[in-house]
DSSP file (Angstrom, degrees, kcal/mol; ACC not computed):
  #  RESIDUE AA STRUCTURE BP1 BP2  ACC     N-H-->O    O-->H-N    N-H-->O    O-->H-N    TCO  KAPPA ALPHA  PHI   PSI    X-CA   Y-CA   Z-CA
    1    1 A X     >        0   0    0      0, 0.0     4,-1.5     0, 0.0     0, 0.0   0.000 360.0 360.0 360.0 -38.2  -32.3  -29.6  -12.2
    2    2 A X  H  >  +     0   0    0      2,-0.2     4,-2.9     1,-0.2     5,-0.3   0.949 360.0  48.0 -59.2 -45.7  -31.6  -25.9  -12.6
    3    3 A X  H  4 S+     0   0    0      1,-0.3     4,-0.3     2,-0.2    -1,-0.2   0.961 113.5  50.8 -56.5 -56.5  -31.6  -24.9   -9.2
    4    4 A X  H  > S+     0   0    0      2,-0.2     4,-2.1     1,-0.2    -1,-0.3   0.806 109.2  51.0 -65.8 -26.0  -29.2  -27.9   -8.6
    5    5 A X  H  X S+     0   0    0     -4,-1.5     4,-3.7     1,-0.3    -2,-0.2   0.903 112.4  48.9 -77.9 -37.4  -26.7  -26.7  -11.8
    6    6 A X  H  X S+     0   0    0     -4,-2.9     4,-0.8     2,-0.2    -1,-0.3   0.533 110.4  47.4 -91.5   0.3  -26.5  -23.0  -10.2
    7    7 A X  H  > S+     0   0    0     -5,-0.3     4,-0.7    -4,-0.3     5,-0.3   0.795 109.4  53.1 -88.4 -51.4  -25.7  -24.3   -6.9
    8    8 A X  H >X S+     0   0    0     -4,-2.1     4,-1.4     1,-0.2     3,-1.3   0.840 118.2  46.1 -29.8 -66.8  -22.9  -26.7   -8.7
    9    9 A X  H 3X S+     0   0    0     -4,-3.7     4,-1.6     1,-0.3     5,-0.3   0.891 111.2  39.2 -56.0 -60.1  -21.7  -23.2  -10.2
   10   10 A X  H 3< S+     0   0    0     -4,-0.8    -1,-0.3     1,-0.2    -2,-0.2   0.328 116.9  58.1 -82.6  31.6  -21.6  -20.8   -7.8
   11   11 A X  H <X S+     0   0    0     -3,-1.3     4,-2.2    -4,-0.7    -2,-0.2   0.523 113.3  39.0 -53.3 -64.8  -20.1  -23.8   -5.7
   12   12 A X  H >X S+     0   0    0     -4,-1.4     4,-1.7    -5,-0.3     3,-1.3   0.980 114.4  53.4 -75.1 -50.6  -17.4  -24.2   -8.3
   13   13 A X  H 3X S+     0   0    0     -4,-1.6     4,-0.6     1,-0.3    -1,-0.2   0.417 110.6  55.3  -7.7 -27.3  -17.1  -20.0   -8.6
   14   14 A X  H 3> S+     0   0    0     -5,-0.3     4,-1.8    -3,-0.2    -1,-0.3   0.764 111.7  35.7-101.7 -32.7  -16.6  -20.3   -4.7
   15   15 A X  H <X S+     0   0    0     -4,-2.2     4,-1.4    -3,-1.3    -2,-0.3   0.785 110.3  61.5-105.5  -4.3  -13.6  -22.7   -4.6
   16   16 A X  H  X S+     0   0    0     -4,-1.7     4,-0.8     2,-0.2     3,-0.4   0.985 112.6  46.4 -66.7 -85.1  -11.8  -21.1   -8.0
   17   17 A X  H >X S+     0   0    0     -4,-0.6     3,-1.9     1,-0.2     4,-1.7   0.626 109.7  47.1  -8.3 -91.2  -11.8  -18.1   -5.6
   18   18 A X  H >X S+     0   0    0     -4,-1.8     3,-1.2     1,-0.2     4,-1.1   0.746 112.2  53.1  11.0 -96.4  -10.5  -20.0   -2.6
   19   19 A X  H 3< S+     0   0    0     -4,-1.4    -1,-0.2    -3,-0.4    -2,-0.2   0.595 114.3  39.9  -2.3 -66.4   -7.9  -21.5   -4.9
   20   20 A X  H <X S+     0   0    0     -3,-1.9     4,-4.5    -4,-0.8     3,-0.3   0.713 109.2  60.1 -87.5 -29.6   -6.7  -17.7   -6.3
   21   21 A X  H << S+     0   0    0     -4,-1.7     4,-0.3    -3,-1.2    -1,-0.3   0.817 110.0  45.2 -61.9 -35.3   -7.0  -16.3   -2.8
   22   22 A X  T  < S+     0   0    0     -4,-1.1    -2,-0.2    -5,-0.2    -1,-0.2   0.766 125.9  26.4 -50.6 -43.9   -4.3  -19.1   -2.1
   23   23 A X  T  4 S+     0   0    0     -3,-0.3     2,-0.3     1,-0.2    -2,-0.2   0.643 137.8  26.6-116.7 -34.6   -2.0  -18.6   -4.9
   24   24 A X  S  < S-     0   0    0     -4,-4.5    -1,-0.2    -5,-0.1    -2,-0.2  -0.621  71.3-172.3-143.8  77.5   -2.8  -14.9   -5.5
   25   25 A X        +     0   0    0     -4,-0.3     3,-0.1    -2,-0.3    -4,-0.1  -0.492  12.2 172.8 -81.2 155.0   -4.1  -12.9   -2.2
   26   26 A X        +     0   0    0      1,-0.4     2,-0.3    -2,-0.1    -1,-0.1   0.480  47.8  34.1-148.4 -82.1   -5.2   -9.4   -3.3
   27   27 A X  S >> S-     0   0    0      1,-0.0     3,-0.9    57,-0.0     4,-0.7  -0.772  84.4-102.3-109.2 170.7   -6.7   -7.6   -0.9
   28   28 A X  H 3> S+     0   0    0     -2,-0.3     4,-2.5     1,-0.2    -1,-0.0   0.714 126.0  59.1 -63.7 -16.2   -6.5   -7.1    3.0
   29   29 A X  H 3> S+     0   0    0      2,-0.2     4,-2.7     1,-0.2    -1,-0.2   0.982 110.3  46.5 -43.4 -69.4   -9.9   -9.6    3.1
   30   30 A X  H <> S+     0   0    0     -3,-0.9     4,-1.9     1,-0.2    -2,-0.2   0.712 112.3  49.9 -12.4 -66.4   -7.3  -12.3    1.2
   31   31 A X  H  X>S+     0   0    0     -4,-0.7     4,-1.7     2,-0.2     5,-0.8   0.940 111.8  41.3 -67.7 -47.3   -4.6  -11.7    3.5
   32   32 A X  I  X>S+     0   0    0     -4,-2.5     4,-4.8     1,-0.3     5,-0.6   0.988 107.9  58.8 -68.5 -27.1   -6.4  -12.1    6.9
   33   33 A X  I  X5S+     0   0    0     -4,-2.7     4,-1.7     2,-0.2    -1,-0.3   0.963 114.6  46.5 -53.7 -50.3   -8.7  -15.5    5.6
   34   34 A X  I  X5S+     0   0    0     -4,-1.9     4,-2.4     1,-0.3     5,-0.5   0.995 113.2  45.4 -56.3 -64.7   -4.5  -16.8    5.1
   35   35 A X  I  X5S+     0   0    0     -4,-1.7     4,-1.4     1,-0.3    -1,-0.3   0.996 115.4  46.3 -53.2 -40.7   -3.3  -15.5    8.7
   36   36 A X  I >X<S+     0   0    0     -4,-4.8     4,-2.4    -5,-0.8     3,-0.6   0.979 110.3  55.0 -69.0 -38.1   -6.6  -17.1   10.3
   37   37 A X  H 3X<S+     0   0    0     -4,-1.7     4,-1.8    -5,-0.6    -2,-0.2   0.850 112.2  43.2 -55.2 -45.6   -5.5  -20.3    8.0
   38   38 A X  H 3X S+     0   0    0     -4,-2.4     4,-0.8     2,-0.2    -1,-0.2   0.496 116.8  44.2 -85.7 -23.7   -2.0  -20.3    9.8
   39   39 A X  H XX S+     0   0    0     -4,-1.4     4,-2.0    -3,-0.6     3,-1.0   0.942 114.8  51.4 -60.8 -72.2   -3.5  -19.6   13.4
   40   40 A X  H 3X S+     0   0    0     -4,-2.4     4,-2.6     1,-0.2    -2,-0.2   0.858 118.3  39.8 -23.0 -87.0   -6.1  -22.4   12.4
   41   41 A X  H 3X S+     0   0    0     -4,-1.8     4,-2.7     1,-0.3    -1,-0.2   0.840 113.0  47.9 -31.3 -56.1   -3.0  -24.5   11.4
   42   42 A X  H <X S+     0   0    0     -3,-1.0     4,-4.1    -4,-0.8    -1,-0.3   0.982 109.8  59.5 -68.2 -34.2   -0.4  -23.8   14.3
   43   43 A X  H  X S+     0   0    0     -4,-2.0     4,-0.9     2,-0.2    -2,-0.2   0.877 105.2  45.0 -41.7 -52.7   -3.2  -24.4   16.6
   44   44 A X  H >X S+     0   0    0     -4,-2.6     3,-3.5     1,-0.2     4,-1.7   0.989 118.4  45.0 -51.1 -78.5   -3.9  -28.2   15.3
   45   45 A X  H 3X S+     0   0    0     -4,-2.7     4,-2.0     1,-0.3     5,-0.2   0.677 103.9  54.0 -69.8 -12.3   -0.3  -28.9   15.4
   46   46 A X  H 3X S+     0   0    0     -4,-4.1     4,-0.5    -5,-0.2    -1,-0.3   0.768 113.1  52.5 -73.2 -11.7    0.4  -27.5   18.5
   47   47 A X  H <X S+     0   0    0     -3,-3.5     4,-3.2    -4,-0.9     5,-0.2   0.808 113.4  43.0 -34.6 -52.7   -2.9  -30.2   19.7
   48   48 A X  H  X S+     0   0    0     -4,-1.7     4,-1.5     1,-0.3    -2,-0.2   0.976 113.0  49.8 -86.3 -34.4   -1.3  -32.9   18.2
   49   49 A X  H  X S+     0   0    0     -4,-2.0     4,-0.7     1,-0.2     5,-0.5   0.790 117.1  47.7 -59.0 -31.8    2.5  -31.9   19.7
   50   50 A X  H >< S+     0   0    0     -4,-0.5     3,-0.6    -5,-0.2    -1,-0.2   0.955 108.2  52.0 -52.3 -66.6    0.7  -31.7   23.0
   51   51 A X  H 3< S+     0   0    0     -4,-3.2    -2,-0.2     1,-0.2    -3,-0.1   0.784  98.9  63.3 -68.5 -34.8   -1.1  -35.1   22.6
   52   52 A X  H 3< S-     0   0    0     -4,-1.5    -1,-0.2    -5,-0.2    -2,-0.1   0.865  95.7-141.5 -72.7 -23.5    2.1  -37.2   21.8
   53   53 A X    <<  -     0   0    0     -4,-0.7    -3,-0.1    -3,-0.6    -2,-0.1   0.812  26.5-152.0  63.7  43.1    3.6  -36.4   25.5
   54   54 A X        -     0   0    0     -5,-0.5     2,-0.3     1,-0.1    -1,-0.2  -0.172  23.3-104.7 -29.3 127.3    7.2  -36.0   24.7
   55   55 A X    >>  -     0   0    0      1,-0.1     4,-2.4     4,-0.1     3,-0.6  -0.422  47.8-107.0 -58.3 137.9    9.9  -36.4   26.3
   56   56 A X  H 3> S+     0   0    0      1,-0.3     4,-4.1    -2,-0.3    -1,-0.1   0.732 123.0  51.5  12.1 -81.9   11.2  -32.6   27.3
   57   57 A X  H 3> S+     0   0    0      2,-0.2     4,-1.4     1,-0.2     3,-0.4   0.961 117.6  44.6 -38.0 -64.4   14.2  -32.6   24.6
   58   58 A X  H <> S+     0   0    0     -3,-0.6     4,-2.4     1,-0.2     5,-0.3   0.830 109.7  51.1 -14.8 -69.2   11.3  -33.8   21.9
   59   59 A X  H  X S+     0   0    0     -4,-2.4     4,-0.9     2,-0.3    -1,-0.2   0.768 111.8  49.1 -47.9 -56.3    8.8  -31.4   23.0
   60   60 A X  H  X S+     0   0    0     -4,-4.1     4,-1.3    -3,-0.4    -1,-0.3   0.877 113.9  49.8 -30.8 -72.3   11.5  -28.7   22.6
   61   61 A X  H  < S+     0   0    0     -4,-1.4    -2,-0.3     2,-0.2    -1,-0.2   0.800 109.1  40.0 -17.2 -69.9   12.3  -29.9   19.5
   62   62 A X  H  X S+     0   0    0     -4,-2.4     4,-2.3     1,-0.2     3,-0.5   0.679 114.2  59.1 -89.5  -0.9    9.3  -30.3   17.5
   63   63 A X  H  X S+     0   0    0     -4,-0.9     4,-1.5     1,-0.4     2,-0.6   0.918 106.6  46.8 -90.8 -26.8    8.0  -26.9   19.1
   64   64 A X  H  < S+     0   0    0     -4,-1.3    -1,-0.4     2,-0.2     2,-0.0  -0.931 109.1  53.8 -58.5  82.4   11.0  -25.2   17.7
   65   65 A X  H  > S+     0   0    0     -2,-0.6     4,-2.2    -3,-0.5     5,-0.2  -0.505 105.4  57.4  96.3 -80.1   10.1  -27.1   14.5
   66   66 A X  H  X S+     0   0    0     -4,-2.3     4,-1.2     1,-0.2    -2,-0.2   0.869 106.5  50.5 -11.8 -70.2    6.5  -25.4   14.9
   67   67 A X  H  X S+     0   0    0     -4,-1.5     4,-2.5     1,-0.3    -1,-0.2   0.703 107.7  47.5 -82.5 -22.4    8.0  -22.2   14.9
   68   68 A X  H  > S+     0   0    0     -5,-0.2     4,-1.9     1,-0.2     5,-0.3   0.967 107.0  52.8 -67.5 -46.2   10.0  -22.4   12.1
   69   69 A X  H  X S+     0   0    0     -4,-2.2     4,-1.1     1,-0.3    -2,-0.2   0.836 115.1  51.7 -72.0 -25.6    7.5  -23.7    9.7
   70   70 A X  H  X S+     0   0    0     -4,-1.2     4,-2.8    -5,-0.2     3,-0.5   0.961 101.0  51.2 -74.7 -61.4    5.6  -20.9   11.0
   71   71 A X  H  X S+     0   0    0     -4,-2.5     4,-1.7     1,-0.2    -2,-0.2   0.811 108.2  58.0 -17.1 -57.7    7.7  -18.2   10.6
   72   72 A X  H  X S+     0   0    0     -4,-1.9     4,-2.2     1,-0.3    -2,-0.2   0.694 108.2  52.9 -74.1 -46.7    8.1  -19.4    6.9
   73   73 A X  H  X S+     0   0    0     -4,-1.1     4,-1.4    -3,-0.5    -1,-0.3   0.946 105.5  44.0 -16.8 -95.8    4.9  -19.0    6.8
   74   74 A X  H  X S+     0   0    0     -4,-2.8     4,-0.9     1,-0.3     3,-0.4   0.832 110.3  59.6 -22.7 -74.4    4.5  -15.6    8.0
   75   75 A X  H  X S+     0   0    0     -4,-1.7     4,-2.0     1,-0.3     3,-0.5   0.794 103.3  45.5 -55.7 -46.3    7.1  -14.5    5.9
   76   76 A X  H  X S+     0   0    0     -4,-2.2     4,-2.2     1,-0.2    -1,-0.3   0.893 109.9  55.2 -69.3 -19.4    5.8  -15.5    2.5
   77   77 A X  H  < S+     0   0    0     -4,-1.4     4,-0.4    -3,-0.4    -2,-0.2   0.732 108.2  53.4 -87.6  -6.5    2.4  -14.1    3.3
   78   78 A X  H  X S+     0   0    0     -4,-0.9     4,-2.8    -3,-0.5     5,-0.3   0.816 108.6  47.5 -42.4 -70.4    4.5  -11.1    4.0
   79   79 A X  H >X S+     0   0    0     -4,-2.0     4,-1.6     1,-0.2     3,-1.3   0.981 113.5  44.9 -54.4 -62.3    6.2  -11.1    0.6
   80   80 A X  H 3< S+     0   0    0     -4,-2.2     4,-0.5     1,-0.2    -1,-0.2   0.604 105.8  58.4 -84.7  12.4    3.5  -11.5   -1.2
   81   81 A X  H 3> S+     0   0    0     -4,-0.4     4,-1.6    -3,-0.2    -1,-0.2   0.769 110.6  54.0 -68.3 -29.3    1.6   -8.8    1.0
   82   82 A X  H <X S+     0   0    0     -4,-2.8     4,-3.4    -3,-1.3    -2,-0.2   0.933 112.1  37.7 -63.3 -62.4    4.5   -6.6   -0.4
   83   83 A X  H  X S+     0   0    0     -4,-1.6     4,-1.3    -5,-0.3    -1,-0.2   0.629 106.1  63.8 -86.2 -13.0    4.1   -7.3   -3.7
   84   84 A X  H  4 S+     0   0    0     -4,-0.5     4,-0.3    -5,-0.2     3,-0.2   0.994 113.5  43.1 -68.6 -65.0    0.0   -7.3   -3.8
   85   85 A X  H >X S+     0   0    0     -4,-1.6     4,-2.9     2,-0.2     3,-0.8   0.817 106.9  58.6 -35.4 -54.8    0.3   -3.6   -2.8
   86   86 A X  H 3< S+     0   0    0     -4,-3.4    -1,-0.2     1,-0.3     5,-0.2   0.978 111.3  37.8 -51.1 -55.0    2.9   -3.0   -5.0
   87   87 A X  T 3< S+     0   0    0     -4,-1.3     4,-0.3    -3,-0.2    -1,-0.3   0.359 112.8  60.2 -71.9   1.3    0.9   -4.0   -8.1
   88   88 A X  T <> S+     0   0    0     -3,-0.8     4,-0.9    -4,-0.3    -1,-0.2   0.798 102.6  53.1 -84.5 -46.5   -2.1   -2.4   -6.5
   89   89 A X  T  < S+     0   0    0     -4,-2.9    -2,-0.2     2,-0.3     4,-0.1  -0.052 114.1  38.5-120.9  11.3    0.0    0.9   -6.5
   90   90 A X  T  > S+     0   0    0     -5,-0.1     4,-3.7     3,-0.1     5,-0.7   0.435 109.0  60.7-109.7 -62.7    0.8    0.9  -10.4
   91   91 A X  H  > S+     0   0    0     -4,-0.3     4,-1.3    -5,-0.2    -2,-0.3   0.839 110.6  40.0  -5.6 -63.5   -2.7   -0.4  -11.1
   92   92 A X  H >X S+     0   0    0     -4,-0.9     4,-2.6     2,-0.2     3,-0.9   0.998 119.3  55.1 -79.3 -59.7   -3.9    3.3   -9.2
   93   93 A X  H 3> S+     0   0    0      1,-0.3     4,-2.5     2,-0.2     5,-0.5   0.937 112.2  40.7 -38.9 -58.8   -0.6    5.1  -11.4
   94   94 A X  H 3X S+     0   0    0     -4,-3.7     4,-0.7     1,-0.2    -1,-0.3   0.816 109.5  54.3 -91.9   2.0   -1.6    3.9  -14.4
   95   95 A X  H <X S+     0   0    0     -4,-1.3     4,-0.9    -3,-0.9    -2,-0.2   0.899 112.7  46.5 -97.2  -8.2   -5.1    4.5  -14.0
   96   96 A X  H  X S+     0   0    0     -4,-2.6     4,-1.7     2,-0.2    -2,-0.2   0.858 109.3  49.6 -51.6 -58.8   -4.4    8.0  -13.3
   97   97 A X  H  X S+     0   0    0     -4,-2.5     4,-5.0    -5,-0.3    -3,-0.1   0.963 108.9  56.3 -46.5 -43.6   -2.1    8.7  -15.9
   98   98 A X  H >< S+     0   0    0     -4,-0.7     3,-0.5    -5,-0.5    -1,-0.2   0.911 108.6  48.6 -52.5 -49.2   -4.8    7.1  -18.4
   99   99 A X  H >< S+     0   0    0     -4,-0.9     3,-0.5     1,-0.3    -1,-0.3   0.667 105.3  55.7 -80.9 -30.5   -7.4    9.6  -17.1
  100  100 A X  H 3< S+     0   0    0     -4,-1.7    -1,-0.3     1,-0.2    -2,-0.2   0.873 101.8  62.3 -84.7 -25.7   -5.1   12.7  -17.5
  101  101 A X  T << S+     0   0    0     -4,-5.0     2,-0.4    -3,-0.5    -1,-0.2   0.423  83.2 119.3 -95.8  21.5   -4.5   11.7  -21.5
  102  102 A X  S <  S-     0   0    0     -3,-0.5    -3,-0.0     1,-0.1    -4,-0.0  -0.784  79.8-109.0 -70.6 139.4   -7.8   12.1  -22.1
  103  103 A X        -     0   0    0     -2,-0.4    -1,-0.1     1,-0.1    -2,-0.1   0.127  37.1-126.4 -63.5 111.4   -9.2   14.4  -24.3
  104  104 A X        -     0   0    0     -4,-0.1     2,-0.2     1,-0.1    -1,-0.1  -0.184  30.1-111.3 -37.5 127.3  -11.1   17.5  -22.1
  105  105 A X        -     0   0    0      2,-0.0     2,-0.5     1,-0.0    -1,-0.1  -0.529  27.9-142.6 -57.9 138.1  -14.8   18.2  -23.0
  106  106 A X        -     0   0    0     -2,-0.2     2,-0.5    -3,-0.0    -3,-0.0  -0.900   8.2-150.5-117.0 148.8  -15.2   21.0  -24.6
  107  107 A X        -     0   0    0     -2,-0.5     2,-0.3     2,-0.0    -2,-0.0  -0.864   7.6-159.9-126.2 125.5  -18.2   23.0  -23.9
  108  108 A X              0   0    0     -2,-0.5    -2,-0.0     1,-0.1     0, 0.0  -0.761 360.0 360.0-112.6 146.9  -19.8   25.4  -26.5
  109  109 A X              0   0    0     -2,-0.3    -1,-0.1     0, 0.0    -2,-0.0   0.619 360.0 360.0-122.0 360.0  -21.9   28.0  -25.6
């Protein structure tokens, strides 16, 4: 029963991760599991655009379709690549500053 409650937990601990990685990528780990997620993704639908055997015009169509939605993509995991960095790079500023108003040791001899 134990055994089963701490797999249930670090189960639930794994997909609250997942979840934040989603909504709030963090580091370059973050970023690439999303960019495989968005290969993963154009792959499928370029399967299924494949599989319906469209006429030409279609085909055109819903692969230009593809490529937007991809783009779109791209571009927000961009933005917020921008802005994970950014807030990484006050994070390191203020923990520098913090370190310098501390008091010196002073050493008595």
């Amino acid at each position: 029963a134990d055994y089963n409650a701490l797999l249930e937990s670090r189960q639930a601990a794994r997909d609250e991760r997942n979840a934040n990685v989603r909504y709030q990528p963090r580091t370059q780990r973050d970023f690439d599991q999303l960019y495989a997620e968005v290969e993963s993704w154009r792959i499928a639908r370029l399967a299924a655009i494949k599989a319906q055997n469209l006429p030409e015009a279609e085909h055109r169509v819903a692969m230009q379709a593809l490529l937007e939605e991809e783009t779109s993509m791209l571009a927000t995991l961009d933005t917020h690549k921008g802005i994970s960095k950014a807030n990484a790079k006050e994070q390191r500023v203020l923990k520098t500053i913090q370190g310098m108003g501390k008091p010196l040791p002073v050493q008595t001899s």
